[in-house]
C-alpha positions in Angstrom: 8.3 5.3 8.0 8.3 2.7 5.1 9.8 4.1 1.7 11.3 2.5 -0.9 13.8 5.7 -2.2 15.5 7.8 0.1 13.2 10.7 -1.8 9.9 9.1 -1.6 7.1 11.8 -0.5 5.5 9.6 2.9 1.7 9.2 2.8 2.3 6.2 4.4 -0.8 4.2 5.2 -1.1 0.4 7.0 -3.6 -1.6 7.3 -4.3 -5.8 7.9 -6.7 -8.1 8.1 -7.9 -10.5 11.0 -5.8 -13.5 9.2 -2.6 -11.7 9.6 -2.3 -10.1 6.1 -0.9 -6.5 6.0 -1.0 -4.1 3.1 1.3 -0.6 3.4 0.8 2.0 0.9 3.3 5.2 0.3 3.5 8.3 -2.3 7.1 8.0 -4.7 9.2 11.3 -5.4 6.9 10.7 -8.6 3.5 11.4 -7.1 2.7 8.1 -7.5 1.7 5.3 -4.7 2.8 2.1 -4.6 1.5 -0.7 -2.2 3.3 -3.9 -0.5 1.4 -6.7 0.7 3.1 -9.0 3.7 1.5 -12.2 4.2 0.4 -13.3 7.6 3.8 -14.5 9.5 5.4 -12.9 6.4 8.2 -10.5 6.7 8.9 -6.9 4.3 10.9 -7.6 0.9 11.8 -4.5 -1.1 9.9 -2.9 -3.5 6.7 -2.4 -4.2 3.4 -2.5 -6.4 2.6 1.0 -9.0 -1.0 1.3 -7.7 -1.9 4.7 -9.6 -1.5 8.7 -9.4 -1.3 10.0 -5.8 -2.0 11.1 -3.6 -3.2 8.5 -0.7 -6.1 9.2 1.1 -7.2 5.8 2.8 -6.8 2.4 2.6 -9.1 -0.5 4.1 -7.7 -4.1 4.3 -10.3 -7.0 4.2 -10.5 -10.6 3.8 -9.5 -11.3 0.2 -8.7 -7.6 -0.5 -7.2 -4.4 -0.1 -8.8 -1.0 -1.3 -6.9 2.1 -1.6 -8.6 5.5 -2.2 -5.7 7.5 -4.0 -6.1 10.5 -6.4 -6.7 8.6 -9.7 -9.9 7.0 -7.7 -10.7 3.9 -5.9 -7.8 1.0 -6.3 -8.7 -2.3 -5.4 -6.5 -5.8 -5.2 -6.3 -8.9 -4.1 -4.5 -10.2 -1.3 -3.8 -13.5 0.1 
């Protein structure tokens, strides 16, 4: 399981692209999610991006984007 606190909730959903592009999504002790975004032949770094109030219900990687149904409503970014 990918976290980024020791006391981070879980949620935890993964998805990628054909061109190698992955995008991981989690819920914080907070209730919030935050997303990272690995590039194709890319490795994890810490952290992550605040994407809005939890919880994580689904997330769909595509080319150019990444869309994350969460609590707060439909989140969508860009990705490379």
């Amino acid at each position: 399981m990918l976290v980024s606190a020791l006391n981070d909730q879980g949620g935890v959903r993964a998805g990628g692209d054909a061109a190698g592009t992955f995008v991981v999504t989690w819920m914080t002790s907070a209730g919030s999610v935050e997303a990272l975004t690995i590039p194709p032949g890319g490795s994890i770094g810490p952290g992550g991006t605040i994407v809005g109030a939890g919880p994580s219900m689904a997330l769909l990687v595509i080319p150019g984007a990444a869309v994350a149904e969460i609590g707060a409503g439909i989140a969508k970014e860009a990705v490379r």
